[in-house]
Each structure stands twice: as structure tokens, then as C-alpha cells.
N, C-alpha and C positions, 0 to 999 in steps of 0.2 A: 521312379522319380529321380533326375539327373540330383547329382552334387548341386550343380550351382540352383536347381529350383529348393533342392533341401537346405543350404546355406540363407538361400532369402528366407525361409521361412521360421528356418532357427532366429535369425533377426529380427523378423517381425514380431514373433509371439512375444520378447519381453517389452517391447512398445506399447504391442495393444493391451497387454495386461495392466502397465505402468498408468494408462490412459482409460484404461477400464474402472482401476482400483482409484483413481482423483475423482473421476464421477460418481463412484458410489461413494465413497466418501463426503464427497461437499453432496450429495442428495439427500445422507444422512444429516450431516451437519444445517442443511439448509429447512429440514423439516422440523429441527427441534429448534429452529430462530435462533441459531448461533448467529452473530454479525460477520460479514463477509463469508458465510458459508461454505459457497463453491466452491472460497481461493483455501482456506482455511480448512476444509474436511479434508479435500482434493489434500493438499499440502500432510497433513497430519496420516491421511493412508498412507500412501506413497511412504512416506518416512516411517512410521509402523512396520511396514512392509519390508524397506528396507534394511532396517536394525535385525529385523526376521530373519535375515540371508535373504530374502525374494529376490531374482536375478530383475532389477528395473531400470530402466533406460529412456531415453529420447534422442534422437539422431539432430544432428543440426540443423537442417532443413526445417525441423519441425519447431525446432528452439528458435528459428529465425522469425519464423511465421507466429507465432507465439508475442515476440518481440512488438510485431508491428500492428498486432491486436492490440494488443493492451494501452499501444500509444495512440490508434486508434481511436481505443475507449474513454482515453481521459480529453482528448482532444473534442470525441462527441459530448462529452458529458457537459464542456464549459458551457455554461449560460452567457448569450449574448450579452447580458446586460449587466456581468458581474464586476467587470471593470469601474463600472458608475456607483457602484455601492461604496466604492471605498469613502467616496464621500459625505456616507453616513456614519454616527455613530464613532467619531474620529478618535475620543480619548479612548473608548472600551477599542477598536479596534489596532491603538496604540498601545495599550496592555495586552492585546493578542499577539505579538510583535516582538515584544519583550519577550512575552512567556514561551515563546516557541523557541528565543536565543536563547533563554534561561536553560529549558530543559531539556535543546539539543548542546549546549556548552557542559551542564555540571552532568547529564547520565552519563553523556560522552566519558567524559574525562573519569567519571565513578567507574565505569565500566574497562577503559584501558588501565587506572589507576592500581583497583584491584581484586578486581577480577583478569588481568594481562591479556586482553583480547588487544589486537590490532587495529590501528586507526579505523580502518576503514569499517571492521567490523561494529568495534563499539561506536560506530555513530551513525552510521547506516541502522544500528538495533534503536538508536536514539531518539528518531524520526517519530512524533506522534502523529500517525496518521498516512493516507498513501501506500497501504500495501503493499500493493500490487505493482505499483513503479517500482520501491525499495525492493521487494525482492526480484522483480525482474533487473534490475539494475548488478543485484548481489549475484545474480545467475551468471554475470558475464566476468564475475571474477571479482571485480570489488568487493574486497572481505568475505569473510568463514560463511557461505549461505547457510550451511544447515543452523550453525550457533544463532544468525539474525533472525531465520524462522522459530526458532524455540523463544528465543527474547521477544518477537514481536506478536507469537499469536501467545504468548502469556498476558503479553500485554491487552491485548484485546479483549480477554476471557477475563482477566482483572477488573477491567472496568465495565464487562456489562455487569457485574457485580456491585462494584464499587461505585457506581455513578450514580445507579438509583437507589442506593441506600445513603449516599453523601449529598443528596441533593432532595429528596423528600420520604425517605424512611418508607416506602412506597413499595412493594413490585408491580411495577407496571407495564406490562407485555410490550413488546417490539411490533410497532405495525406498516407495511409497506407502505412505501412512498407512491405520489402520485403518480400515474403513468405517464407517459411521453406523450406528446398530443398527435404526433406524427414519426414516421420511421422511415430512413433514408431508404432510398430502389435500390437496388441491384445496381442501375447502372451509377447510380451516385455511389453506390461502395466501392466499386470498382473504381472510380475515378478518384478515389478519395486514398485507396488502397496505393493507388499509383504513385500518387503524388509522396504518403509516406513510405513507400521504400525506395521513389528517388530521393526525395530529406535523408534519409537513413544513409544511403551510400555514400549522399555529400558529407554527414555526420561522420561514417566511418574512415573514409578519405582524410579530412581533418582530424582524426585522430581524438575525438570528443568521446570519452569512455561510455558504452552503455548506447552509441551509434544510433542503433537502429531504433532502441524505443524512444530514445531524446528526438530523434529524426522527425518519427511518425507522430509523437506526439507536437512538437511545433510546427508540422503542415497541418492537423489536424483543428490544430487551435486556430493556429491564425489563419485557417478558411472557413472556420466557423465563425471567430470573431468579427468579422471581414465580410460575413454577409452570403460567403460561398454556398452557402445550406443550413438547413435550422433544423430538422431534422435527427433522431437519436439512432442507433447503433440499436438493431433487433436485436430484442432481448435475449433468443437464442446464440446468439453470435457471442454477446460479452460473457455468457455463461458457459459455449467454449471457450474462451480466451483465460477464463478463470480457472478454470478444470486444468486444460495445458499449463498454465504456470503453476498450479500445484502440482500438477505432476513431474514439472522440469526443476521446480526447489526440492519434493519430495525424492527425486531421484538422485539428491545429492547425498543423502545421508547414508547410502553404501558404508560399510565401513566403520561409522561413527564408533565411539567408545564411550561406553560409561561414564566416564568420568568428563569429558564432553560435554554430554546432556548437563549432569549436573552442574556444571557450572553455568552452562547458558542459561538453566532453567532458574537458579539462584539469583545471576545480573537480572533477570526479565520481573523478576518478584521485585528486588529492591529498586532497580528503575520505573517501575508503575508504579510504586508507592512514592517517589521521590514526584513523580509526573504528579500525581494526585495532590500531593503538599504544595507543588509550587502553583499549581493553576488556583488550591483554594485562598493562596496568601494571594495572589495577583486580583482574583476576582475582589476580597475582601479590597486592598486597597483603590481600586476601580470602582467600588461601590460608595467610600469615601468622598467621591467627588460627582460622580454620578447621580442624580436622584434615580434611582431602578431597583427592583429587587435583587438582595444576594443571589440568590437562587435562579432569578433570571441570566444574570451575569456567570454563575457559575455552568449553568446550562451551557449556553453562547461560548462560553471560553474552556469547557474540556472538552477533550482528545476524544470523546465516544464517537459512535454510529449518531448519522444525524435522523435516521430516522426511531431513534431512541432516545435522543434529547429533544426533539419534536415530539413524541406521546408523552413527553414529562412534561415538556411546557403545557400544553393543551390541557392537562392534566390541572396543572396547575393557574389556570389563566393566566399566563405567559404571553407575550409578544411572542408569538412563532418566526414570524418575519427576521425579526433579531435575532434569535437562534439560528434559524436556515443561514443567515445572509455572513454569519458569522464563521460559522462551518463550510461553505463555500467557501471564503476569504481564506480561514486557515488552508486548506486545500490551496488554493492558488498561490499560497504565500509560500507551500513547501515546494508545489509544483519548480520554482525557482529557486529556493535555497535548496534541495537535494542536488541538482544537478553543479552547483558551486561549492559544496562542500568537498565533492566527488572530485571536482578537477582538484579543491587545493588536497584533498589524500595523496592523489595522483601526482601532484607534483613535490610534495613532501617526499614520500616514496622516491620519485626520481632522485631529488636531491640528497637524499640519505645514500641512494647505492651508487651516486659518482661522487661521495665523499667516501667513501670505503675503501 
């Protein structure tokens, strides 16, 4: 075997491992109903692994491709008809509104204040909700990823806990959502694909941080919204896209230090308890003016997986509609304020290092 074939190969193997070890992970993670599984096992091996010594890596190319999945996905995922909703339900989804500035404003600031993490870090970890944007977002450099992935899959793990004990004393299993009625061709992904990574390059060109998934996911939206295709993103595809960003967050944690973890792991406890006070104090006074149930309300307005404030309503004879439509909304509503909070880091950042 020449050098340069034994060189390629020395390169390959901690790839395919790195990408070996986010699948069995999120296959774990996804068979015992953890929420967001894939992104979340994937993420948690990879970084296992990495703390381990494991030599784990992703090449750029892969991290690019990575990028324009997952914009992609969120782009597939909009429902045509989610813009029209905001029309319903206007005071609860103006306490949704509040509550997302509330407890991306005071974790933020809890979390730079002190615990001393960096702008961009503590409120990228602040985000309730969006994953997979936020850390592919953190991937490209915006704040400490490994610290936001400890803060934000605690968060997640907190509240499948904490949500259905705060909201009917209940355990009541996680059940999958309804399937897609239809799945884009081959050739609609490919045209679709195209379109976000010319968006992506226009993004990157203007100097819009996080380019290529901001790119792909605003071609993807607004050709969906717009009528371009109705159709969702095979399931196998977003469940690579999931797998690669765990394994492109989990490959950052090389290195980490003890002391590290524990601090992220500490901001991620007290930030989801803070997340969980303010959605209950919001709901409560949203409930004051609302005739609806608490509980309905508190459904509709926390941070969980929707398809586990979905088995609670149902559970509970709930308006599901109102829950679904409300978890959408959140989504759509961070969809826009992550990418704004990003530029004003971004440009803080600037203006701090030409005042120096």
C-alpha cells in the first residue's frame, strides 16, 4: 500500500468512526424515547468518546453538507399554513412572545453573569427549543459548542421529566407523530438541495454568520411556503442530518476539561429550572384573562417535545390543536429571533475588538 493510499485511510477511519459512534448512539438514545434522539445520542457518544481520548473528527466538506441538511429540514418541516395561525389565539400566543424574551433575556444574562460564559455562548445555551439549528449554528463558531451542547441537552432531559410531572403528576409515554402524507422525489431534493446551497453562498458572501444553514433554510421555507412543494424530507435523510450534527457537535469536545463540564452541566440545571418558573408564572397569568385550562395553557407554552405535550393533552382532554399550533409558532418564532440575536453577538464582538 503506497503512503498516500495509507494517509487517506489513516483519515478516513476516525470519520467513519466519529459517524459510526453518533448512529449508535442516537439508535440508543432513540429506542429508549429520549426526545430528539438521533441529534442527542449521536451528540452525547461522539462527546463520551471524545473526553475518552477517541481520536474523532469530520472534514469540512462533510460539516458543509451537514449544514445544508438540517436547513433543509427545518425548511421541509414548515407547515403551509402556519403563518395563518398566528391569527388565532392572540393573547396566549402573546404571552408565548413574552416568554421566549423573558427566558432568552434573564438565562442569557444568568449564565454570562455567573457562571462567565460568553455572549454568544450563554444565549445560544438559552434558546428553548431548535436544537439542531442552535447547535449547528454553535458548530460554525458562535460560542463554546461543547459547553451549549451540555446546557442544552440537560435541558431537554430536564423537561422530559419535569413537564409531565408539572403538568399532571402523570407518566405518560412519548408517542410519534403523525407521518407525512407525502415525501419529496429525488428530483424535488435535488432541486431543492440546489437552491439551498446557492441561498447558502449568497448568505456566506454577505457575511451572515452560520451562512449556509441560515441560507438553506430560507430557500427552503420560502419554497415551501410559496407553494414550491408540499411534500416532507424522507425520514431517512433527516435522521442522517441528525446523526452528522451529533457527530460534528460531539467531535468538538476533544480536549474538554473537567471543570468544563461541570460548569456547563450546573448553568443547564439552573437555566431549566428558571425556563420551567417562568413559563409556569406566564401561563398562570395567561390563564387570568383566558377562560382555558392551566394546564392546557401550560402544555401550549412549555419548551418540551410536541409530541409529548400532545400525549399529555390527549390525555388529558385538551384542545390538541392549541398545543400543536402553539409549538409550531414557538418554533417559528425562534426560527427568527436565533438568527438576530447571532448578528447583534456578532456585532457586539466587533465593536468590543475595535475598541480595544
Amino acid at each position: 500500500m503506497s503512503s498516500s493510499i495509507r494517509l487517506k485511510v489513516q483519515s478516513f477511519l476516525p470519520v467513519a468512526l466519529t459517524i459510526l459512534l453518533a448512529a449508535i448512539g442516537g439508535a440508543v438514545a432513540t429506542l429508549l424515547n429520549l426526545p430528539a434522539g438521533w441529534l442527542m445520542g449521536g451528540a452525547l457518544a461522539v462527546t463520551v468518546a471524545a473526553m475518552m481520548g477517541v481520536p474523532v473528527a469530520l472534514p469540512g466538506r462533510v460539516r458543509d453538507a451537514t449544514f445544508v441538511l438540517i436547513g433543509m429540514s427545518m425548511g421541509a418541516s414548515v407547515a403551509p399554513d402556519s403563518l395563518t395561525l398566528l391569527a388565532s389565539w392572540p393573547i396566549s400566543l402573546a404571552g408565548l412572545a413574552i416568554e421566549l424574551m423573558v427566558i432568552i433575556a434573564l438565562t442569557g444574562w444568568m449564565l454570562t453573569k455567573f457562571f462567565k460564559l460568553d455572549p454568544g455562548t450563554a444565549y445560544l445555551s438559552s434558546f428553548p427549543g431548535h436544537l439542531s439549528f442552535v447547535l449547528s449554528i454553535a458548530s460554525t463558531g458562535v460560542g463554546d459548542a461543547r459547553q451549549i451542547v451540555i446546557i442544552q441537552v440537560i435541558r431537554i432531559l430536564m423537561l422530559t421529566i419535569v413537564v409531565p410531572i408539572g403538568a399532571v403528576f402523570l407518566p405518560i409515554d412519548h408517542f410519534a407523530p403523525p407521518a407525512p402524507s407525502s415525501y419529496l422525489s429525488a428530483w424535488e431534493l435535488l432541486a431543492i438541495a440546489a437552491g439551498c446551497v446557492a441561498m447558502g453562498l449568497v448568505f456566506i458572501w454577505l457575511k451572515i454568520p452560520a451562512g449556509l444553514v441560515l441560507g438553506s433554510m430560507a430557500a427552503a421555507t420560502a419554497a415551501k411556503l410559496g407553494g414550491l412543494y408540499t411534500g416532507s424530507l424522507p425520514g431517512p435523510l433527516v435522521i442522517v442530518s441528525f446523526i452528522l450534527t451529533g457527530a460534528l457537535i460531539g467531535s468538538r469536545f476533544a480536549g474538554i476539561t473537567r471543570k468544563e463540564f461541570v460548569t456547563a452541566a450546573w448553568g443547564g440545571v439552573i437555566a431549566t429550572g428558571m425556563t420551567v418558573g417562568i413559563v409556569s408564572v406566564v401561563a398562570w397569568l395567561v390563564s387570568l384573562v383566558v377562560d382555558m385550562p392551566y394546564g392546557q395553557l401550560w402544555l401550549g407554552l412549555s419548551p418540551g417535545a410536541l409530541e409529548g405535550m400532545g400525549a399529555l393533552g390527549i390525555a388529558l382532554g385538551y384542545d390538541t390543536a392549541f398545543i400543536a399550533a402553539h409549538h409550531v409558532i414557538r418554533l417559528l418564532m425562534l426560527s427568527f429571533a436565533i438568527p438576530l440575536v447571532v448578528v447583534v453577538i456578532r456585532r457586539r464582538e466587533v465593536a468590543v475588538k475595535a475598541g480595544e
